[in-house]
C-alpha positions as CSV (number, residue, x, y, z in Angstrom):
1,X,47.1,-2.3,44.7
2,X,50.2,-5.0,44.2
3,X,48.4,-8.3,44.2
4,X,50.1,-11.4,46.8
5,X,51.3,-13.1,44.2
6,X,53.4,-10.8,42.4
7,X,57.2,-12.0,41.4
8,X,58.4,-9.0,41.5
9,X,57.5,-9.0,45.6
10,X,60.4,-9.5,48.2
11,X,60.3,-10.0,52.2
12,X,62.1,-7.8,54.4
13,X,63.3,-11.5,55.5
14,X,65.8,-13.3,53.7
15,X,64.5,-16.2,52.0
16,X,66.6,-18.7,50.0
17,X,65.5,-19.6,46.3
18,X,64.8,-22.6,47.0
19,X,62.6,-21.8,49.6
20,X,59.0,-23.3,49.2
21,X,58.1,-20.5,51.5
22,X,58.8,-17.4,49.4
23,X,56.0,-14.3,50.3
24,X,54.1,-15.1,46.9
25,X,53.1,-18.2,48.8
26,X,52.3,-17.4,53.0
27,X,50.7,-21.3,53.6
28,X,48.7,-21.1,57.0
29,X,48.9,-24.2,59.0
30,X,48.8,-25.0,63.1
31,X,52.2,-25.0,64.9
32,X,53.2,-25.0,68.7
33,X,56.5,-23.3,69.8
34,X,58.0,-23.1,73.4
35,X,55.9,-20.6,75.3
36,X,53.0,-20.7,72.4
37,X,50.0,-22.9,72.8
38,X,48.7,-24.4,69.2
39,X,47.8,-21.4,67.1
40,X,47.7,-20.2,63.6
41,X,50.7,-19.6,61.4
42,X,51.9,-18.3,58.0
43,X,55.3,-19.9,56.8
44,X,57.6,-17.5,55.4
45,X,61.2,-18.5,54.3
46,X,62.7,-20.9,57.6
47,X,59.7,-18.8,60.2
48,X,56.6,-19.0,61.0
49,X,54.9,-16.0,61.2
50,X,52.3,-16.0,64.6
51,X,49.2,-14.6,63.7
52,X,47.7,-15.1,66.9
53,X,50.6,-12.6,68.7
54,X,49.8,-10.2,65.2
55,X,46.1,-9.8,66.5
56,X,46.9,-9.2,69.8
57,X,48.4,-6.5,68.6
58,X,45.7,-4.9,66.4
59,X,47.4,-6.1,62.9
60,X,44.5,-6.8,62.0
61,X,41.9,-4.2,63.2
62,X,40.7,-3.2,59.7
63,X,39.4,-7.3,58.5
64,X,36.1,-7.7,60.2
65,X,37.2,-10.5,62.2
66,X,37.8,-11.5,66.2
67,X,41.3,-11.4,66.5
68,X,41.2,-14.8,69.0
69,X,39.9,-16.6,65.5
70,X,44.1,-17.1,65.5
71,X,44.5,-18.9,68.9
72,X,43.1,-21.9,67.9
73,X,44.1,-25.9,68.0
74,X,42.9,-26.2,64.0
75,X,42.1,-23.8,61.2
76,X,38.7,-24.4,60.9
77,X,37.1,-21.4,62.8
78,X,39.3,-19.5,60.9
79,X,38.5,-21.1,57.3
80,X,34.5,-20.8,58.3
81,X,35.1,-17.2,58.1
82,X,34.6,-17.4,54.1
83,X,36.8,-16.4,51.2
84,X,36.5,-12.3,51.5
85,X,38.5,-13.0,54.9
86,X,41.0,-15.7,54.2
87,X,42.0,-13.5,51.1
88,X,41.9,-10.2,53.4
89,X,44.1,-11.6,55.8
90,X,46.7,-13.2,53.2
91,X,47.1,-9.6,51.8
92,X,47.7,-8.1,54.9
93,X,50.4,-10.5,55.8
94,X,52.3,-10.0,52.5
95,X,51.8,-6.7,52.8
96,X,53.5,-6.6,56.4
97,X,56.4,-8.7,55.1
98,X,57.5,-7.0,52.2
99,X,60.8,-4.8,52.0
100,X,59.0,-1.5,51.6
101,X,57.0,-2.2,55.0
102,X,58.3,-1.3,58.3
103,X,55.3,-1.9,60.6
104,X,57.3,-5.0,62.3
105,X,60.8,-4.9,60.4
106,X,61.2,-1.7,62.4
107,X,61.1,-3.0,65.7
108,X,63.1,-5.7,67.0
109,X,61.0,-6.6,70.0
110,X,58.2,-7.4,67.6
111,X,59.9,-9.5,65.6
112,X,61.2,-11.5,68.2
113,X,57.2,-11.8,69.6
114,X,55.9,-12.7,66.0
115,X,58.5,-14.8,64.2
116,X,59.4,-18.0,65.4
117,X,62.2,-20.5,63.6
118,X,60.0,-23.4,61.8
119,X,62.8,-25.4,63.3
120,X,61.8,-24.6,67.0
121,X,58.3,-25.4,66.2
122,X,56.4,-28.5,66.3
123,X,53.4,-28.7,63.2
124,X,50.3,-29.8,64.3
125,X,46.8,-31.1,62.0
126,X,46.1,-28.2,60.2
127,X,42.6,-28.9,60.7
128,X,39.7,-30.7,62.4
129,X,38.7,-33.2,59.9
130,X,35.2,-33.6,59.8
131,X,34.6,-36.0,56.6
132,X,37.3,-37.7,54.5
133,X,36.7,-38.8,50.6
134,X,39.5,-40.4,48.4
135,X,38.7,-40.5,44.8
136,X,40.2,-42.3,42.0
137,X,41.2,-39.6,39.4
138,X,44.3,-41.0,37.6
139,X,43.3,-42.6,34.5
140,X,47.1,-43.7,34.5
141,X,46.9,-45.6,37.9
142,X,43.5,-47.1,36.8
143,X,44.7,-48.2,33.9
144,X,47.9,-49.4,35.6
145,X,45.7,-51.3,38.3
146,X,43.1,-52.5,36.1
147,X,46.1,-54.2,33.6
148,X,47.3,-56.4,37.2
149,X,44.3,-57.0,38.1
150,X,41.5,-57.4,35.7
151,X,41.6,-57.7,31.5
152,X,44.3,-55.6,30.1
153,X,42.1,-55.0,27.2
154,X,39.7,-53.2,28.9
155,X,41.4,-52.1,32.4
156,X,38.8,-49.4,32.6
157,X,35.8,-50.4,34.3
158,X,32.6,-49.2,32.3
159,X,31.6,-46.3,34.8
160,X,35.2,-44.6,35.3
161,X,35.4,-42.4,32.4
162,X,31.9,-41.1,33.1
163,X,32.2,-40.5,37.1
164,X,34.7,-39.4,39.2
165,X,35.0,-42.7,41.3
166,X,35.2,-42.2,45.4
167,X,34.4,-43.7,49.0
168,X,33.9,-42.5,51.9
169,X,36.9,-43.0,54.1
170,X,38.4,-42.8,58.0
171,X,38.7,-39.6,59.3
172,X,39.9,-40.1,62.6
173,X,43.0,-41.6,61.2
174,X,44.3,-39.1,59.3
175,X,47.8,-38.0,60.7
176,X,50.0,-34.5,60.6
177,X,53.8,-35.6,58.8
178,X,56.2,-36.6,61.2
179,X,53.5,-39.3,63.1
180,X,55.3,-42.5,63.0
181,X,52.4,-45.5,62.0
182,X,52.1,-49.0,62.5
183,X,52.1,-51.8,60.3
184,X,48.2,-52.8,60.0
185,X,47.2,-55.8,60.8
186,X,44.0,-57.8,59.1
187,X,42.7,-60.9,57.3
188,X,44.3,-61.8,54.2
189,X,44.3,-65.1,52.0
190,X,46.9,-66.9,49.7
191,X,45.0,-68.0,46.6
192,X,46.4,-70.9,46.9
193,X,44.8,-71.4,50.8
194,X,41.6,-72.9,52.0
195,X,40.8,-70.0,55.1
196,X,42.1,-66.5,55.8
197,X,44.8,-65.9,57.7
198,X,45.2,-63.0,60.6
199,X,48.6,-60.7,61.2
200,X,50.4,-58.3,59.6
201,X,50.3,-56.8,55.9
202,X,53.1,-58.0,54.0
203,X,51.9,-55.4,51.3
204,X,52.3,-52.3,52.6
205,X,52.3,-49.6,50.2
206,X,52.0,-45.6,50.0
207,X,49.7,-43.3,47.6
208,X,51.2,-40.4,46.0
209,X,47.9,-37.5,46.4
210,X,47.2,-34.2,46.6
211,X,44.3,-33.5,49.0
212,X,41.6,-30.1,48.9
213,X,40.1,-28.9,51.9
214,X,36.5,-27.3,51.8
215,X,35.9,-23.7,53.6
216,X,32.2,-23.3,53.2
217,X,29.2,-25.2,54.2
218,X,26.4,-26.3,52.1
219,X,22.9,-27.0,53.5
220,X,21.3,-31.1,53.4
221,X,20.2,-31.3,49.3
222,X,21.9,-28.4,48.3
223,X,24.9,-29.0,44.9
224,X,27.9,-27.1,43.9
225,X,28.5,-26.4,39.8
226,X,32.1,-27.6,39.3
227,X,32.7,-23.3,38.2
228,X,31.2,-22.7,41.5
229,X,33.6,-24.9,43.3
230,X,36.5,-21.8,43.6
231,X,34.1,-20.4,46.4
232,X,34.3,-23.8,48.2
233,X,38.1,-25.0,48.6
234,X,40.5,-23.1,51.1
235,X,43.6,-24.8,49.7
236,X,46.0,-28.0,49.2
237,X,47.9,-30.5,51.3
238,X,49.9,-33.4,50.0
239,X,48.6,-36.4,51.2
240,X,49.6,-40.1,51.0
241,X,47.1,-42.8,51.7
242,X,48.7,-45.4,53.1
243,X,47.2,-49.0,51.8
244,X,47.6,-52.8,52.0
245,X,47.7,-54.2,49.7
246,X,47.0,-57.8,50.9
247,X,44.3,-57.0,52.9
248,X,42.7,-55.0,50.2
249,X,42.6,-57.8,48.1
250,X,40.3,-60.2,50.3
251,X,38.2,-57.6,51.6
252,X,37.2,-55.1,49.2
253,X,34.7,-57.6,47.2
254,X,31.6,-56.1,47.4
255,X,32.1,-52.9,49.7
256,X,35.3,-51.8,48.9
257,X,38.2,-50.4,50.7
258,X,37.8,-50.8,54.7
259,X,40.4,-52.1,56.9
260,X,43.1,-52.0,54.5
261,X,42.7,-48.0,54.3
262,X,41.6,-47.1,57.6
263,X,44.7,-47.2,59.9
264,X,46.2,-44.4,58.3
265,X,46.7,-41.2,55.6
266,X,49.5,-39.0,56.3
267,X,49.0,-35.0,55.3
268,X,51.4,-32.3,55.0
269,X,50.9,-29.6,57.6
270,X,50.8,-26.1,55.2
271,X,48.0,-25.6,53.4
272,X,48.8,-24.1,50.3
273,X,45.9,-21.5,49.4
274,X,44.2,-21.4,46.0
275,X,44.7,-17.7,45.8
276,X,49.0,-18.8,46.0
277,X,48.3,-21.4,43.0
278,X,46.5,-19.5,40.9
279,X,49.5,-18.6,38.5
280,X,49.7,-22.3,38.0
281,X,45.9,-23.1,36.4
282,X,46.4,-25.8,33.1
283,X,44.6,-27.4,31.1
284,X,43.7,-31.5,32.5
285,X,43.6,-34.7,29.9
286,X,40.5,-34.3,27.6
287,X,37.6,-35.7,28.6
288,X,35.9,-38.1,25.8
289,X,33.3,-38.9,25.8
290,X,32.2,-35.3,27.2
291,X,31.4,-35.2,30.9
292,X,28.1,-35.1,31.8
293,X,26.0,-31.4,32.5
294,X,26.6,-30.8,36.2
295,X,30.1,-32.1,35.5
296,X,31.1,-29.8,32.9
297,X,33.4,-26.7,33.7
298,X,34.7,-23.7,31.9
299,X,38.5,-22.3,31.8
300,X,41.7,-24.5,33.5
301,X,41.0,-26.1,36.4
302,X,44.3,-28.1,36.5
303,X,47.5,-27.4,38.2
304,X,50.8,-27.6,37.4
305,X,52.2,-29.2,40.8
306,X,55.0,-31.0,40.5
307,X,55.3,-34.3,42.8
308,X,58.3,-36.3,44.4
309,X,58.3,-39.7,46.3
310,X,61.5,-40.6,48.5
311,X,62.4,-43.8,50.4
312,X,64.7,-43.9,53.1
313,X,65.8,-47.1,54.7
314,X,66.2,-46.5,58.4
315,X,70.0,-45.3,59.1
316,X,70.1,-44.6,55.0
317,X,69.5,-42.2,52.6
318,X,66.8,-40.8,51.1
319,X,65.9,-42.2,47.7
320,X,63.9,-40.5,45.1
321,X,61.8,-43.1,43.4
322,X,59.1,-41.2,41.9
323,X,58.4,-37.9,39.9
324,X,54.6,-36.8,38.9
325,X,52.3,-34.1,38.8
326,X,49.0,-33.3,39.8
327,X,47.7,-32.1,36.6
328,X,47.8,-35.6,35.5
329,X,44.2,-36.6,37.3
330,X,41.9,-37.0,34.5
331,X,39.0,-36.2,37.2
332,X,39.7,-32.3,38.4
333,X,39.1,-31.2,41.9
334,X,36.4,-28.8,41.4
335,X,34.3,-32.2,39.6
336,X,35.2,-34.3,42.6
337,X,33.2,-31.6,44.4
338,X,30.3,-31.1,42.6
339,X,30.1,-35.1,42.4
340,X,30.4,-35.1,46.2
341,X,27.4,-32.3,46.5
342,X,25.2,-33.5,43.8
343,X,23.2,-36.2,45.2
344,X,22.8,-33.5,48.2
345,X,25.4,-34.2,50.8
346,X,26.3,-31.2,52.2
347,X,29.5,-30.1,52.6
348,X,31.4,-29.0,55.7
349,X,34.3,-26.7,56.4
350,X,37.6,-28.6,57.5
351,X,36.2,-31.8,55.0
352,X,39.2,-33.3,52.6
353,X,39.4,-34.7,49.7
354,X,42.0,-37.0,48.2
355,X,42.7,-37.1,44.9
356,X,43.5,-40.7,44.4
357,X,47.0,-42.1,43.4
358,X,48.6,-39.6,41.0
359,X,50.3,-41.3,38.4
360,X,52.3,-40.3,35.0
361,X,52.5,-42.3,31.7
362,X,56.3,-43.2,32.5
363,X,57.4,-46.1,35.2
364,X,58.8,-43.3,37.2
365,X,55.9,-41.6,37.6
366,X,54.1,-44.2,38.8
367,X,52.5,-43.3,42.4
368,X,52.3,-46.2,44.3
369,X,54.8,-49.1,44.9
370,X,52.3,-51.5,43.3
371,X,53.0,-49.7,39.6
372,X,57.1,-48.8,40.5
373,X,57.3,-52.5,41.2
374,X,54.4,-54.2,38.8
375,X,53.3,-55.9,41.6
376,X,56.6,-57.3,43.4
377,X,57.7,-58.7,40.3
378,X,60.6,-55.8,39.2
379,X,61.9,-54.6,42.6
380,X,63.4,-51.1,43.2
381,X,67.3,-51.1,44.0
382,X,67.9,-48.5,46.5
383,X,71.6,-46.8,46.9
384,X,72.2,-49.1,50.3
385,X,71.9,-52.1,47.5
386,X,68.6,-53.5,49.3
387,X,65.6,-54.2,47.0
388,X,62.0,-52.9,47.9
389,X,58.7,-55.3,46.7
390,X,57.1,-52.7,49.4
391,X,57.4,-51.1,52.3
392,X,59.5,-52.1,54.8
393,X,59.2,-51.5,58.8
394,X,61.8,-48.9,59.6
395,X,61.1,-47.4,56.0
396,X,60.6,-43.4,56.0
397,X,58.4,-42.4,53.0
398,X,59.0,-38.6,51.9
399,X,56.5,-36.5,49.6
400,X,57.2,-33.3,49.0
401,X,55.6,-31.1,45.8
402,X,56.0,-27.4,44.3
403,X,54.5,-25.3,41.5
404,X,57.2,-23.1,40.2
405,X,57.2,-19.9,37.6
406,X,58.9,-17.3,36.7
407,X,61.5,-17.6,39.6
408,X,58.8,-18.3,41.9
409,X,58.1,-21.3,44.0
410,X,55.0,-22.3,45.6
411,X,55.8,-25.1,47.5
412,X,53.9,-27.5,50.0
413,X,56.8,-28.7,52.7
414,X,56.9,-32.3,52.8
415,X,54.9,-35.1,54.3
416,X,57.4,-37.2,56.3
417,X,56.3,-41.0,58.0
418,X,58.1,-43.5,59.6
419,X,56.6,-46.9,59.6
420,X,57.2,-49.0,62.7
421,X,56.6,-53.1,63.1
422,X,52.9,-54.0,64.0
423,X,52.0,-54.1,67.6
């Protein structure tokens, strides 16, 4: 049997190189098209192949599965399905889209019914967020943050290099790329001033992350073994988690982040399978001193993602302002899973989990404008000769990431967000 991820595969549609849609990847995500309702989609190349029209049509009479699964507003009845299925059903659509195949390359009718231009569609959440956790896996952004803002000497607070740090965050807020936000508002205070002060952020910064999405639920005091975690995760978004700064500042003494976080994370709208990724497994940072028992994994449980932050002025052009990769987190995601599940929280399909800032040891790999910039005090230059401290209203912020192989890449889209003045 040829596996999904083969390079050696090729689509009976054309598909530039570039492409991060080639058939070794087939992301599923939620899309609405003229004449389609939200449903469930593969991207292949510049389509989108309809799953829901595919079941109609018996494509998928030999996976135990209700073919109406597909015409669905979010992924999760889908991803509840388990792993056996989501694999079952990736193989089957490589298999219909590759060169030798004929089963819908044969008929043009069909293809006009199942493909649709990515272009003509509109991307929707690719799932029903349940529960929403941001951790704090860079060791490079902690140190980074705790040099600002604390001793430089010892940046790291006492716990991080024993616990993969996290807090429960807003899911209601989370946002599909391409939903414009608005500058927060909230209480902040000049050191300098007697009282707090109410309005807008003047600190408005983004967070360069990678996000995991469970697929399978775990009963009230039941764990997960971080080499048990495979079983658990459906696949990846990007995600950036928008913060300010300012507001963070005053308010996160003792509780930690609140209002300053909540208003909004942006995610991109594929989600990028495990199975796709699974060429792209590395080794992370070591661990010393040595990770606790229910923290300790075998084999690679790192990936080689690369990661790309753009600014673009309103009217400008893009910039490109920072390059990283996701197997810098010190903290993997299969640990950030068992930490989540080993108190007993149980886990629930369509939950995600945000890496934390993903920073490099060079400037431009720094995540966040509060590294790129040292806190305000080296401002970026952008190509329209305007500086950046932060972000700006009218400011687009563009992440886009890819694993690439052999020829092959596996890559996520982008997440796109415009931000627009405070109301």
């Amino acid at each position: 049997m040829i596996r999904a991820n083969d390079p050696s595969l090729h689509s009976w549609i054309e598909i530039d190189a570039k492409s991060d849609f080639p058939i070794q990847n087939l992301p599923f995500g939620i899309f609405r098209a003229p004449n389609r309702d939200p449903r469930v989609g593969v991207a292949i190349g510049e389509y989108i192949l309809d799953l829901c029209e595919l079941g109609r049509r018996d494509f998928f009479e030999l996976i135990d599965l209700d073919p109406n699964v597909f015409h669905r507003p979010y992924l999760n009845d889908f991803i509840a399905l388990g792993k056996p299925i989501w694999r079952a059903v990736r193989n089957r659509v490589s298999e219909l889209l590759r060169n030798d195949n004929d089963e819908i390359s044969g008929n043009s009718n069909l293809i006009r019914a199942v493909l649709v231009k990515q272009s003509d569609a509109e991307m929707l959440m690719p799932v029903k967020v349940g529960n929403y956790t941001d951790f704090y896996s860079s060791i490079e952004h902690a140190t980074n943050v705790g040099t600002m803002f604390r001793d430089p000497k010892n940046a790291l607070l006492p716990n991080w290099k024993h616990i993969p740090i996290g807090y429960h965050g807003r899911a209601s807020s989370i946002v599909v790329s391409g939903t414009d936000i608005y500058r927060p508002k909230g209480q902040t205070k000049a050191p300098d001033a007697e009282a707090p002060t109410f309005g807008p952020t003047r600190l408005l910064d983004f967070e360069l992350e990678v996000a995991f999405i469970t697929g399978r639920e775990t009963e009230l005091g039941e764990s997960i073994s971080p080499n048990e975690a495979d079983d658990y995760i459906f696949g990846l978004v990007l995600f950036n988690d928008w913060s300010a700064r300012d507001i963070q500042t005053w308010e996160y003494v003792p509780l930690g982040p609140f209002l300053a976080k909540s208003f909004a994370s942006s995610v991109s709208p594929w989600v990028v399978t495990l199975d796709a990724l699974e060429p792209f497994r590395v080794k992370g940072p070591v661990q010393n001193p040595r990770p606790l028992p229910y923290l300790e994994f075998t084999g690679n449980r790192n990936y080689d993602i690369k990661l790309e932050v753009l600014l673009q002025p309103e009217g400008g052009q893009e910039n490109s302002i920072c390059h990283s990769n996701y197997r810098y987190v010190y903290w993997n995601m299969y640990q950030q899973l068992a930490h989540q599940s080993s108190n007993g929280c149980n886990i629930q399909v369509g939950d995600m989990y945000a890496s934390g800032t993903i920073s490099g040891s060079e400037k431009d790999s720094y995540g966040s404008m509060l590294e790129l910039t040292w806190r305000g005090s080296n401002p970026l230059i952008l190509s329209d000769g305007t500086e950046r401290k932060f972000i700006n209203d009218g400011d687009t912020v563009i992440m886009r990431g890819h694993a690439e192989r052999n020829s092959i890449r596996i890559g996520f889209g982008e997440v796109r967000t415009k931000v627009l003045p405070a109301v």
